[in-house]
N, C-alpha and C positions, 0 to 999 in steps of 0.2 A: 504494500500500500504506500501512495505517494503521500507524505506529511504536509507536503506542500512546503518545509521548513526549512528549503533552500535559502541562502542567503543571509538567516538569520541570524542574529547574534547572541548568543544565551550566554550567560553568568552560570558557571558551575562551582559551587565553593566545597571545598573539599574535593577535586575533581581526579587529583593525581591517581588515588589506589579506590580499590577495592567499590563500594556500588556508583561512585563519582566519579570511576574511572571510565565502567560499566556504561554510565547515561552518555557523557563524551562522545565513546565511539559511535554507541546509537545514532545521537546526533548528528556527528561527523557524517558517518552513513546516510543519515537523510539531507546531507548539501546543506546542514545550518552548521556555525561557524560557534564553537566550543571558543569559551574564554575561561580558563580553572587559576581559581585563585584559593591558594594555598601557602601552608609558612615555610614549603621545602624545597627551595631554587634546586635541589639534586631531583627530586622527585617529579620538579612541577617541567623540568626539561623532559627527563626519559620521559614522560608519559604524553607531553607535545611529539616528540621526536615519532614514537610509537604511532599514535593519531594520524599523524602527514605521512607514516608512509603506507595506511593504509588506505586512509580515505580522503588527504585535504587539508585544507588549510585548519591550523587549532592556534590557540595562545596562549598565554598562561602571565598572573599578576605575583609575583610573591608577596604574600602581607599577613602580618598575625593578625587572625579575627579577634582574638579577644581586647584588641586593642579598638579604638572607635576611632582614631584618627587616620587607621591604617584602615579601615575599611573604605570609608569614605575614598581616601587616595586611589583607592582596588577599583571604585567605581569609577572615576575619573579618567584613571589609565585607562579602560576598558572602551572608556567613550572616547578618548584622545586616538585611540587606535581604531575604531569599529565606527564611530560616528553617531552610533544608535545602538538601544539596550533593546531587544523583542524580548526576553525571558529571563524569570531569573529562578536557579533552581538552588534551594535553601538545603544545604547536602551535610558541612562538615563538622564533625560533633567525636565525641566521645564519651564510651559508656567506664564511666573513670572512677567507681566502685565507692562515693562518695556517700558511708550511708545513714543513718542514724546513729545506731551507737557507738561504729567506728570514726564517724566525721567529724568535723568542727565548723565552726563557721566563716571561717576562711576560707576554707576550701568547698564548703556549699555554696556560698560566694561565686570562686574564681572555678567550678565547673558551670555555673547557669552561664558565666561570660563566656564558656568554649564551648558551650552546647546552646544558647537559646536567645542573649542577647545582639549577637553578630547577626540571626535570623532578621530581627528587627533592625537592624541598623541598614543591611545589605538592602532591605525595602523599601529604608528611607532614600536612602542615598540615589536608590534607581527607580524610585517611584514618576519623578520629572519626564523621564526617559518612557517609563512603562505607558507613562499616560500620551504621551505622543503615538506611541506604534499601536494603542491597545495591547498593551502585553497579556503576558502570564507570569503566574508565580507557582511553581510546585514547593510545597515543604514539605524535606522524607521527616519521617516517625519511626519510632519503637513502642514496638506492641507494649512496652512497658507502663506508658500510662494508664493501660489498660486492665495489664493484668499482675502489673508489681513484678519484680524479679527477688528482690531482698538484696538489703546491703547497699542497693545505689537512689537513694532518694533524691540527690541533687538532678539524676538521668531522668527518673521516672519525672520529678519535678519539673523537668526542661521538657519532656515530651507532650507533656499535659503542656505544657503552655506553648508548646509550637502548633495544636490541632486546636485552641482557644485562639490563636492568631488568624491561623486559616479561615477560620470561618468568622470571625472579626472584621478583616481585609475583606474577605467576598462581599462582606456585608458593604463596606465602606467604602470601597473603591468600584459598586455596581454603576455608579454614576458617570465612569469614565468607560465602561467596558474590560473592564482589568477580569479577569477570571483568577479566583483561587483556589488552587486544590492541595491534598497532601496526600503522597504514598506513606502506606504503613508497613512497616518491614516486622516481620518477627523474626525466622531463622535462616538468612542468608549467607553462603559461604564466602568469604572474603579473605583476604591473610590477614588482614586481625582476627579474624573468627577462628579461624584456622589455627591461630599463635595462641590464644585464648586454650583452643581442642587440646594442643601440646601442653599444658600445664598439669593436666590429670596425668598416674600413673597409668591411664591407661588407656590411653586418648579414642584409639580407634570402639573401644565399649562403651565409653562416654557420647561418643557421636552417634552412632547408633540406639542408645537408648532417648536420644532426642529427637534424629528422623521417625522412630518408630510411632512418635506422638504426631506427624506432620499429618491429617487425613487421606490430602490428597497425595499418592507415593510412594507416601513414606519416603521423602526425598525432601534435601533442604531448596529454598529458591535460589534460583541464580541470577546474578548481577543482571546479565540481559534481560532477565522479567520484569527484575525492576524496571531496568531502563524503557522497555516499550511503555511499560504505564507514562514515566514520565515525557516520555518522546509524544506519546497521545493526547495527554495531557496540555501539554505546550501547542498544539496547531490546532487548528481550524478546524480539525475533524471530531472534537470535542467541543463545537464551540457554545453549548445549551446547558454545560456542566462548571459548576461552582460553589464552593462550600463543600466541597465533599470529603470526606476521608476516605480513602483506597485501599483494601489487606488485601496487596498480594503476599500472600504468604501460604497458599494451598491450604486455606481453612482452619489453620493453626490457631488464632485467635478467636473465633468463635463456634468452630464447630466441636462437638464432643467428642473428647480424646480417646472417648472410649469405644469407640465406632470401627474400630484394628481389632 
């Protein structure tokens, strides 16, 4: 299917690795023009370098999100080089174990700044821009707001308030034509997921008693499933869809685990 999303210019944050690397190439593949902006000038090259030479033209901002003045500048450069913002896809986060009894407030703090306040800021800063092209916005999620993991309250906190944004934004920006959505992720394999699997002694039992819970497959999702959503998401061929939350995640989230 043609996305029509040639040409375009999307904001991928967090784009280098794993499901931000994932939506890229998607993109890349549909003739729209990837801009990833991330804090790893080693990471944010290979993974441009990778991109052009499969499908085209890509670009890449280095800048720590958790900083506000460095976002700002990510959006800037993005327009200094591309001219125009069509999409912006709210991607880079970390599930950084910050929880109740183990936390403090420091670092519940300075994880909502690398999971949830960059979302808001990457918004503002390209809202100017969104409202010129009629954009979009996708924000990914974890199933965690939903359904708790334990230990990381600062994540769940942050996920809970990226899917209270989405539909905030759909709400608020319907007057310009802006569409908001968000993918919800639960069990995607990624190398962080994958680096996470390796920390149990016994990694390859571990994974498996987790796909076994997945309904559909018994298989975890893959980065490309994400990325169609959000590739869908972003064009025209969704263009009656807003406010909505998305579980690709093969039923993980709400269907009954007991159905295996």
């Amino acid at each position: 299917m043609d996305l029509q999303l040639k040409g375009k210019s999307i904001i991928v944050t967090g784009g280098a690795k794993g499901i931000g690397l994932g939506i890229c190439k998607v993109l890349a593949a549909e003739g729209a023009i990837p801009f990833i902006i991330g804090r790893s000038e080693a990471d944010n090259q290979a993974s441009i370098i990778e991109i052009q030479s499969l499908y085209g033209e890509a670009h890449f901002i280095t800048a720590e999100l958790s900083n506000p003045a460095e976002c700002e500048r990510a959006v800037n450069d993005v327009l200094t080089i591309a001219g125009r913002i069509d999409g912006l896809v709210n991607n880079a986060g970390v599930n950084d174990g910050v929880g109740l009894e183990s936390g403090n407030y420091e670092a519940f703090i300075a994880s909502l700044h690398k999971n949830l306040v960059h979302y808001y800021l990457l918004a503002k800063f390209a809202l100017p821009e969104l409202k010129k092209q009629k954009g979009s916005i996708v924000n990914i999620g974890s199933k965690t707001a939903e359904t708790g993991q334990g230990n990381t309250s600062a994540y769940a906190a942050s996920n809970g308030g990226r899917n209270a944004l989405t539909r905030e934004w759909a709400v608020e920006l319907l007057k310009y034509g802006i569409r908001v959505n968000a993918v919800i992720v639960a069990e995607c394999f990624t190398p962080l997921y994958e680096s996470w699997v390796k920390t149990f002694d016994y990694p390859e039992e571990k994974l498996k008693t987790i796909t076994d819970k997945i309904p559909l497959g018994q298989r975890m999702t893959t980065t490309e499933e994400i990325a169609n959503m959000v590739a869908f998401l972003l064009s025209e061929k969704s263009s009656h869809t807003t406010g909505q939350l998305i579980h690709v995640d093969g039923g993980y989230t709400h269907l009954d685990r007991a159905l295996g």
